[in-house]
C-alpha positions in Angstrom: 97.6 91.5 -129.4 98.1 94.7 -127.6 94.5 94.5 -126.2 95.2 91.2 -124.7 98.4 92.0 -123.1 96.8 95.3 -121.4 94.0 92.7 -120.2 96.6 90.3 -119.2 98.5 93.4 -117.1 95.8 94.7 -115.8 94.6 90.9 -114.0 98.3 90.4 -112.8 97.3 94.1 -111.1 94.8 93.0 -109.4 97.0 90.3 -107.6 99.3 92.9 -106.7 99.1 92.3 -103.2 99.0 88.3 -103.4 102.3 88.2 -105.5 104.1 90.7 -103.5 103.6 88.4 -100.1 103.9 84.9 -102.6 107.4 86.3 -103.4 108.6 87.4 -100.4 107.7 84.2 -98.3 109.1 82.3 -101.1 112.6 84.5 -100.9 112.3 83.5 -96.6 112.7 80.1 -97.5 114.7 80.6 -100.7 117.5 82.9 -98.0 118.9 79.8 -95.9 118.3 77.3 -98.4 120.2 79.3 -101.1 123.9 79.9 -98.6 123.3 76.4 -97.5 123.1 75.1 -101.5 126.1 77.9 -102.8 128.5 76.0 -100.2 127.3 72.5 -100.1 128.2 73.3 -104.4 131.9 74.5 -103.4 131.3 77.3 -105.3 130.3 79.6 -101.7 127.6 81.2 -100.4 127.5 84.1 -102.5 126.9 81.8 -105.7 124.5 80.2 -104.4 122.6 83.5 -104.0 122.9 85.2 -106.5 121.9 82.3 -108.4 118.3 81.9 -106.6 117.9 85.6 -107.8 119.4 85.6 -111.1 117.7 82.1 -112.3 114.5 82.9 -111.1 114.0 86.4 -112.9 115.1 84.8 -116.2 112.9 81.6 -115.6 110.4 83.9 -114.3 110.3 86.3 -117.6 110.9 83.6 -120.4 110.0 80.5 -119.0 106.2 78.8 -119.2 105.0 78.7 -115.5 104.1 82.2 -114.3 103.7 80.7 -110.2 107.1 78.9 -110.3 109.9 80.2 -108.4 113.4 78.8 -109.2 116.6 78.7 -108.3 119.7 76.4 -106.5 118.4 72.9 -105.9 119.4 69.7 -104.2 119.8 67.6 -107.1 121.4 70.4 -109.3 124.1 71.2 -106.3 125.1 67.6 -105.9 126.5 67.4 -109.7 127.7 70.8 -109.3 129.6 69.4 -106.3 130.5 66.1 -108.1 132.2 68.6 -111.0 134.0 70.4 -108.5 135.2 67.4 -106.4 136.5 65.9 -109.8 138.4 68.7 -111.4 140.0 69.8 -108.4 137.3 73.1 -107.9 138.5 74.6 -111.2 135.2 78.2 -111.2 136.1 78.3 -114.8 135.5 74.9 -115.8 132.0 74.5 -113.0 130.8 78.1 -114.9 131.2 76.8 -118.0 129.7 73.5 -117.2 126.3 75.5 -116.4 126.9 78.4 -119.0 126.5 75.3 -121.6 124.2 73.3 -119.5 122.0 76.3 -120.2 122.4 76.6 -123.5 121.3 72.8 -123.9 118.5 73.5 -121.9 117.3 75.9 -124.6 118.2 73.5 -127.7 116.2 71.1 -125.6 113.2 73.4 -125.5 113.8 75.2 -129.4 113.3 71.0 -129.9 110.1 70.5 -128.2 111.8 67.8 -126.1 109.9 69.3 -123.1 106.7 66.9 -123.5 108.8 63.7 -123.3 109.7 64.1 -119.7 106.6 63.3 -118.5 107.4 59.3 -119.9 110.5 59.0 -117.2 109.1 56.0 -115.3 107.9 57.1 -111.6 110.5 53.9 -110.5 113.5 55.5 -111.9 112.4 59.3 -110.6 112.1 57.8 -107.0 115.0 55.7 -107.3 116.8 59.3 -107.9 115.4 61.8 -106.2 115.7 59.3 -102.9 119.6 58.6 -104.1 119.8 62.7 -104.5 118.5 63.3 -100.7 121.1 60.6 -99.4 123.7 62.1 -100.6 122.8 65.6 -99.1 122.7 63.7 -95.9 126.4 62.2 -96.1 127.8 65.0 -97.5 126.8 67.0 -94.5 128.4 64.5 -91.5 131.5 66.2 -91.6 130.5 69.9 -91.3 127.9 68.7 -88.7 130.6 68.1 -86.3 133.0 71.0 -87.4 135.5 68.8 -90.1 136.3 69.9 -93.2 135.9 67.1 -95.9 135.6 66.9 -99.5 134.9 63.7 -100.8 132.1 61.3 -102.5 129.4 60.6 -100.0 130.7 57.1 -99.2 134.1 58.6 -98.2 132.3 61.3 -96.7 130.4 58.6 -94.7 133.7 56.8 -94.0 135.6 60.2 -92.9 133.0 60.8 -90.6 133.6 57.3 -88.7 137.4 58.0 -88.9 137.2 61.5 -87.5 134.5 61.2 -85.1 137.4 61.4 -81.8 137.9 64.5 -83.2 134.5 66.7 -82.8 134.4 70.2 -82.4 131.5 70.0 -79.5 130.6 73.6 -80.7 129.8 72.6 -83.9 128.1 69.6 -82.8 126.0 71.5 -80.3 124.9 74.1 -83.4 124.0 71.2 -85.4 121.9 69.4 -83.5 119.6 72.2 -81.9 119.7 73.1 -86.1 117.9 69.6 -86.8 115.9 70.0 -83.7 114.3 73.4 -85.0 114.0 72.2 -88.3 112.5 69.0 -87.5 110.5 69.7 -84.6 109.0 73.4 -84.8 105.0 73.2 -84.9 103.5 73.2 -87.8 101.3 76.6 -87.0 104.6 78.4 -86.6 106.4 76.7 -89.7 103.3 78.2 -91.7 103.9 81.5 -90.7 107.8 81.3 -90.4 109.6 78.7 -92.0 111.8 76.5 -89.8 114.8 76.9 -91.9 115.2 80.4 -91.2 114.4 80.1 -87.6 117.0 77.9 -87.2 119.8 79.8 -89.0 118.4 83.7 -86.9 118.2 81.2 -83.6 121.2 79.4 -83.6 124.0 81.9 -86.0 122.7 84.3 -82.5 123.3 81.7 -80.1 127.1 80.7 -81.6 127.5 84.8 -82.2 126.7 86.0 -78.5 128.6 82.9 -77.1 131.7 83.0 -79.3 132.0 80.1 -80.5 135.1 78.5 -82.1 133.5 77.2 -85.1 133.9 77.1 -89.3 131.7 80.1 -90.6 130.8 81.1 -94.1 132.8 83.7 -94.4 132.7 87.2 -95.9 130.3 87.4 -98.7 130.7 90.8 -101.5 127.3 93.3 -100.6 128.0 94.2 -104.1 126.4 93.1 -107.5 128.7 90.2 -109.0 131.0 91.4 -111.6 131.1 90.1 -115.2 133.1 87.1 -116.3 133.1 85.1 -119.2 134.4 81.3 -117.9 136.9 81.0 -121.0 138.6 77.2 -120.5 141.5 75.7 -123.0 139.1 73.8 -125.8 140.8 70.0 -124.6 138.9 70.9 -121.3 135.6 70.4 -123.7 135.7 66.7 -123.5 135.6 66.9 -119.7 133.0 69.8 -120.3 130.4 69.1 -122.6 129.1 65.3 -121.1 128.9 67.2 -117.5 126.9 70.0 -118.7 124.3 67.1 -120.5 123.8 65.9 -117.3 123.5 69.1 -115.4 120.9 70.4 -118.4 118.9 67.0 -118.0 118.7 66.9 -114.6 117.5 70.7 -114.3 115.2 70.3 -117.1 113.7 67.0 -115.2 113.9 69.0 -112.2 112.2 72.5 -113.7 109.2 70.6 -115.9 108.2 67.9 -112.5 108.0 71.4 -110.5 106.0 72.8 -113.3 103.7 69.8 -112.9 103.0 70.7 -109.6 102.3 74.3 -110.2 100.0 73.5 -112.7 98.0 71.1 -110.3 97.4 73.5 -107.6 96.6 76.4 -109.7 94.5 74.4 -112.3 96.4 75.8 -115.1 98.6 74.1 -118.0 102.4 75.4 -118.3 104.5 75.6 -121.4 107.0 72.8 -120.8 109.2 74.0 -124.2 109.2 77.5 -123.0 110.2 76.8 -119.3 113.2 75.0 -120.7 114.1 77.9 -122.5 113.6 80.4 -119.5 115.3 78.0 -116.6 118.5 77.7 -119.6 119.0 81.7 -120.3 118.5 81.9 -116.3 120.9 79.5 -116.0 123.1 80.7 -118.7 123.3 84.2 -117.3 123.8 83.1 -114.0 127.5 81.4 -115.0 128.8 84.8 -116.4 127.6 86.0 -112.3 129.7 83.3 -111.0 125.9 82.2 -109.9 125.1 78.7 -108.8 122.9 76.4 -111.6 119.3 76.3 -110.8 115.7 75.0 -111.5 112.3 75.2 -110.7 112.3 74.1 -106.7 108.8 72.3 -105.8 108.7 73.8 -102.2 109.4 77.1 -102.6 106.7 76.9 -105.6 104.4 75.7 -103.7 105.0 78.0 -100.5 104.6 80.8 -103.5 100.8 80.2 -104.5 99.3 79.0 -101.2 100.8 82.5 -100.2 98.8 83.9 -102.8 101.2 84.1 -106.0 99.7 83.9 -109.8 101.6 85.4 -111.3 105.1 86.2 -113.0 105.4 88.9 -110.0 106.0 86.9 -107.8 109.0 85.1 -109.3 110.2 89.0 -109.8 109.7 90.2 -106.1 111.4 87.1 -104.3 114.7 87.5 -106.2 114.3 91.8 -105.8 113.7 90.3 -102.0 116.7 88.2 -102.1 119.0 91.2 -103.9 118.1 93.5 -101.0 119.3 90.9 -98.0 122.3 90.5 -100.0 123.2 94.2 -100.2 122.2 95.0 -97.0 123.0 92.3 -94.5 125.8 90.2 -96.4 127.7 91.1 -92.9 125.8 89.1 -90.6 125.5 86.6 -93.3 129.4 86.0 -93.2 129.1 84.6 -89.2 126.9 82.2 -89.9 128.3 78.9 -88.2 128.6 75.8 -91.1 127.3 73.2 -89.0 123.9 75.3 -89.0 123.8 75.1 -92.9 124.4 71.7 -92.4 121.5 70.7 -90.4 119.2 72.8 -92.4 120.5 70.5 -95.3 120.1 68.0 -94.1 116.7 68.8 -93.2 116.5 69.1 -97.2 118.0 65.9 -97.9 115.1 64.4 -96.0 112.3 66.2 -97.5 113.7 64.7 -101.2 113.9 61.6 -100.1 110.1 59.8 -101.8 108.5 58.5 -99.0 105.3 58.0 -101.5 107.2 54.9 -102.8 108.8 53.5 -99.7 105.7 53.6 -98.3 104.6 50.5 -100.5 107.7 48.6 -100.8 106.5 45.6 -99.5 103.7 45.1 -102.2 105.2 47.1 -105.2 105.5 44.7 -108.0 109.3 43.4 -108.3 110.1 45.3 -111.5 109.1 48.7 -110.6 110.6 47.4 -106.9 113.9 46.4 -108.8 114.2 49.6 -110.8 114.0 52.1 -107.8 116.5 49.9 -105.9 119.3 49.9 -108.8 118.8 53.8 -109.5 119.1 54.6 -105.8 122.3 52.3 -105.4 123.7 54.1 -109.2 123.1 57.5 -107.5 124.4 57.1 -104.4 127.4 55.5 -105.3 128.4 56.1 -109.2 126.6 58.3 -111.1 123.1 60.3 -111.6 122.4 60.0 -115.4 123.7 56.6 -115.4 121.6 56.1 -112.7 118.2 57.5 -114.6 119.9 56.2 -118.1 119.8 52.4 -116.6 116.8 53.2 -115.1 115.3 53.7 -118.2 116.4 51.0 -120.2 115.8 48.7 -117.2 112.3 50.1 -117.6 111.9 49.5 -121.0 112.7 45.9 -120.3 110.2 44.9 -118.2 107.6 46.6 -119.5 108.4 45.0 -123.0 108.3 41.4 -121.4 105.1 42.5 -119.9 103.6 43.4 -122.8 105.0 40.7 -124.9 103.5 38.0 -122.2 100.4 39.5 -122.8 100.0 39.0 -126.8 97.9 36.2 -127.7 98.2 33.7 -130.5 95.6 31.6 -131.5 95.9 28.8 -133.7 92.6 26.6 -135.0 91.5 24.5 -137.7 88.5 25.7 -139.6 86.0 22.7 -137.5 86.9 24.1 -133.8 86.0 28.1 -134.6 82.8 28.4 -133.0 82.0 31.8 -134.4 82.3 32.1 -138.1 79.3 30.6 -140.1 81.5 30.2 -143.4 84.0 28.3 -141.3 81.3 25.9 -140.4 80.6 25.5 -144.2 83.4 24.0 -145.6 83.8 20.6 -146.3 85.1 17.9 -143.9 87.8 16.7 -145.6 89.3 19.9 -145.9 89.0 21.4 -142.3 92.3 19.5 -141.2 94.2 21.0 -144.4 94.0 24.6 -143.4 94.6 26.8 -140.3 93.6 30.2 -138.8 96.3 31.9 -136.6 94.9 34.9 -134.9 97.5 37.5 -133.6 95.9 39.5 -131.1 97.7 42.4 -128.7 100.5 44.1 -129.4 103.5 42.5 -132.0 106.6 44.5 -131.5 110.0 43.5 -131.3 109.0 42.1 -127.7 106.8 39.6 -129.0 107.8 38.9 -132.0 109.9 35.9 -131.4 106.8 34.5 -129.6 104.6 34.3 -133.3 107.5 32.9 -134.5 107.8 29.7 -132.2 104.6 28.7 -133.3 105.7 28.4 -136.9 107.0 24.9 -136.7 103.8 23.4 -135.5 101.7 24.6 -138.6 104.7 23.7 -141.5 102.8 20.6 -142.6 99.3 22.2 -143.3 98.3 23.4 -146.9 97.0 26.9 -146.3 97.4 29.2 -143.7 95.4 32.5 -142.9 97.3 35.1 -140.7 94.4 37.0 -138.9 96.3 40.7 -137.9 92.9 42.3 -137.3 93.2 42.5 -133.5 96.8 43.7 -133.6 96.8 46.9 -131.6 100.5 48.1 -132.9 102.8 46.7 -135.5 106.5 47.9 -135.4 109.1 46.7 -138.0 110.8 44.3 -136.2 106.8 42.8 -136.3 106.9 43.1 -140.1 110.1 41.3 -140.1 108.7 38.9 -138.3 106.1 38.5 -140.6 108.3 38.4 -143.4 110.5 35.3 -142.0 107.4 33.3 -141.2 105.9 33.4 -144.8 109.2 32.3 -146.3 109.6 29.7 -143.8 105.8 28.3 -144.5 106.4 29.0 -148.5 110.0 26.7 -148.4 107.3 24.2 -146.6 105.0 23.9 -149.5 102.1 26.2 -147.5 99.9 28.4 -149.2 99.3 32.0 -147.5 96.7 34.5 -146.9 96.9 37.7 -144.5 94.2 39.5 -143.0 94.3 43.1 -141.6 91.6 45.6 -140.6 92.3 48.5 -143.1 94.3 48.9 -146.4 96.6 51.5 -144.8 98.1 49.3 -142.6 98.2 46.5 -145.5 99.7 48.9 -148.2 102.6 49.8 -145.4 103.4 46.0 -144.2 103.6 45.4 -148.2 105.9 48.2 -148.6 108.3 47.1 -145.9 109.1 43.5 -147.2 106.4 41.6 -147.7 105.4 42.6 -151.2 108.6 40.4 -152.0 106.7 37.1 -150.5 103.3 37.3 -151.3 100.6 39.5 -154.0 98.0 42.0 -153.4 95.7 38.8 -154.2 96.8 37.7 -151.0 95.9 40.1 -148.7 92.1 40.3 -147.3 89.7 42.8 -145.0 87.6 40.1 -143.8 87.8 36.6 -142.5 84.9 34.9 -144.7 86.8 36.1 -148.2 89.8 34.7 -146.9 88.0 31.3 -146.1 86.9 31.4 -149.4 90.6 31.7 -151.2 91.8 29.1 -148.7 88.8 26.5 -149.7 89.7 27.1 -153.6 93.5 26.5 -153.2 93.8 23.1 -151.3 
């Protein structure tokens, strides 16, 4: 173990140089993205750095992608800003929100959960993630023309038409040369220097030398945040605990799609239980900061190994990158106008949006169509678990009545089977006195009210063979329905036979009911035997 540690070192060495420059690009774009998040949040701009740098050392350390950089998000900042909105910007209540959203990040991971992301239907994660960049968009109106406004982003939206006679022309004139930078600069400079923090040196410079009456940060500590346990009364745990579910599902969602992405480019496989524990004790630690929740971020992943990052010190050197602007130019920091973090979110809010899916609107099937549509609208306007919760279910739906059109049921009388040689044996005047149904697919809850429609039209025939041998999955509520079809042909007078492809599966059906109904005797492996039984009985 020792040996392969040393080895393991001694290969991260080598990519000394690669890491160093993966990290420190990632902290560039991590710097105005970070003030911009810690204020959109409520919490300030302060929070939202120090939690780029504490979430991504923790998540860097523990968690199970070495390339991926982490820290405040757009989707983690909206709930944050939904909590705050809600419960009138009580810190101790939003730190203890993401003290325990990290703590159920790392139950999530202890559990293994971390593999069962990867089912979330693609519908429901556009749906959200385009819902998610909306609302950065409308949250940002207001500061964009130098009004304060806290509300949801339809009142946001609706302030902003209100108050529109009343622009600060300052502010307006900072934010639109922001989304002008951010939106327009080359892509050959954007690959050296990313737009975001041209636009917040350019234009904080511009509003600086010309004083400019306009809404700033404001002074940020250049000191290491203090220690503070967020103690709250325990009747604020009702409020608490649901919030800090969402905020640990949503980061975990968030952290493990960003790991998928790492793992992509750098032809490796992460460990999605251990990066839910890392991005949870980052998390976790970065409430008792008074740092701002965080999770893997895609971009600044991304930025980090096309830079030349492969390793956990990279994660290490952009929040030892971030620490040092802190401490050092925290001064500056506290001019810079509002209405430039507000363009460079918005900027953000239209990167989230996923322009993959609206690109095929017009000939996405309904369903999937249907789905994204309903999550956007519950994201937008209500809220984002609910949102991926319906999602979900509505998911689940349509893919079941999919699946359940799909099954097959065959029923024919012993003359019209053109393949079995035994069938065409028996004797004409008893080919009209038994039946073969053949299930075939997959007979699940979906589709089992489909096998039993068909009972009434075979009540008045003597024997009946069930063929299950092409029956690709079986769940109870297909055993069930097994079960209430054999009574219903017994209380007819009908004689029964079943037919599956291996005893395992025959031994379990018998176990879970129908051993009540019918014998072992009963039950065959092959169609000819159970030709045979049925030409004895009638």
């Amino acid at each position: 173990m020792l040996i392969y540690a040393k080895i393991s070192f001694m290969l991260e060495l080598k990519n000394i140089k690669g890491d160093i420059y993966g990290g420190i690009t990632a902290g560039i774009i991590a710097l105005p993205l970070a003030l911009a998040l810690g204020v959109a949040s409520g919490l300030g701009a302060a929070a939202g750095l120090w939690g780029a740098v504490i979430v991504c050392i923790f998540a860097t350390i523990f968690g199970g992608t070495p390339t991926q950089i982490s820290g405040p998000t757009g989707p983690m900042t909206v709930v944050i800003a939904s909590i705050a909105l809600s419960n009138g910007n009580n810190p101790k209540l939003i730190f203890m929100t993401i003290l325990l959203a990290g703590f159920f990040q790392i139950i999530l991971g202890l559990l293994k959960v971390g593999k069962f992301i990867k089912y979330v239907p693609y519908p429901v994660i556009s749906g959200f993630m385009s819902g998610i960049g909306a609302i950065i968009i409308l949250l940002q109106l207001n500061p964009l023309i130098g009004i304060n406004f806290d509300g949801a982003p339809v009142q946001n939206l609706l302030n902003f038409l209100v108050s529109i006679k009343n622009i600060n022309y300052q502010s307006l004139f900072l934010g639109l040369l922001t989304l002008l930078i951010v939106f327009l600069t080359p892509k050959k400079i954007t690959t050296k220097i990313p737009s975001p923090l041209i636009a917040l040196i350019v234009v904080s410079l511009i509003s600086y030398v010309m004083n400019f009456d306009v809404i700033t940060i404001g002074n940020i500590p250049a000191a290491f945040p203090s220690f503070s346990f967020p103690s709250i009364h325990y009747k604020e745990l009702n409020t608490v605990l649901p919030l800090a579910l969402t905020l640990s599902l949503l980061g975990s969602i968030d952290s493990l799609l960003t790991s998928l992405v790492a793992d992509s480019l750098t032809k490796t496989k992460h460990n999605s239980n251990r990066e839910l524990i890392g991005q949870g004790l980052g998390n976790m630690v970065s409430a008792l900061f008074g740092g701002l929740a965080g999770a893997g971020a895609t971009m600044r992943t991304v930025v980090n190994i096309k830079s030349g990052g492969t390793s956990r010190l990279s994660g290490i050197t952009h929040s030892v990158f971030l620490i040092a602007v802190v401490l050092a130019f925290s001064p500056l920091a506290a001019k810079i106008p509002m209405a430039v973090l507000a363009g460079i979110l918005v900027k953000v809010g239209f990167d989230i949006i996923d322009y993959k899916f609206l690109k095929v609107l017009k000939i996405a099937p309904k369903g999937d169509l249907a789905v994204m549509l309903l999550v956007f609208l519950i994201t937008v306007l209500d809220d984002l678990i609910l949102a991926v919760g319906i999602g979900v279910v509505l998911s689940s739906v349509i893919f079941s009545i999919k699946i359940s059109n799909e099954m097959n049921i065959k029923i024919k009388g012993l003359e019209t089977d053109e393949d079995e040689s035994v069938e065409d044996s028996i004797e004409e005047d008893k080919q009209n006195k038994i039946l073969i149904m053949h299930i075939k697919g997959i007979f699940f809850f979906g589709s089992a009210s489909h096998v039993l429609s068909r009972v009434e039209n075979i009540l008045d025939t003597e024997h009946i063979i069930i063929d299950c041998q092409t029956i690709k999955y079986m769940d109870i509520s297909a055993v069930f329905a097994l079960e209430d079809m054999a009574v219903r042909l017994q209380d007819s007078g009908a004689k029964i036979s079943f037919i599956f492809n291996n005893k395992k599966l025959a031994v379990k059906v018998l176990k879970l009911g129908l051993d009540k109904i019918i014998s072992k005797s009963d039950i065959f492996f092959d169609i000819e035997s159970a030709i045979v039984r049925a030409k004895t009985s009638v």
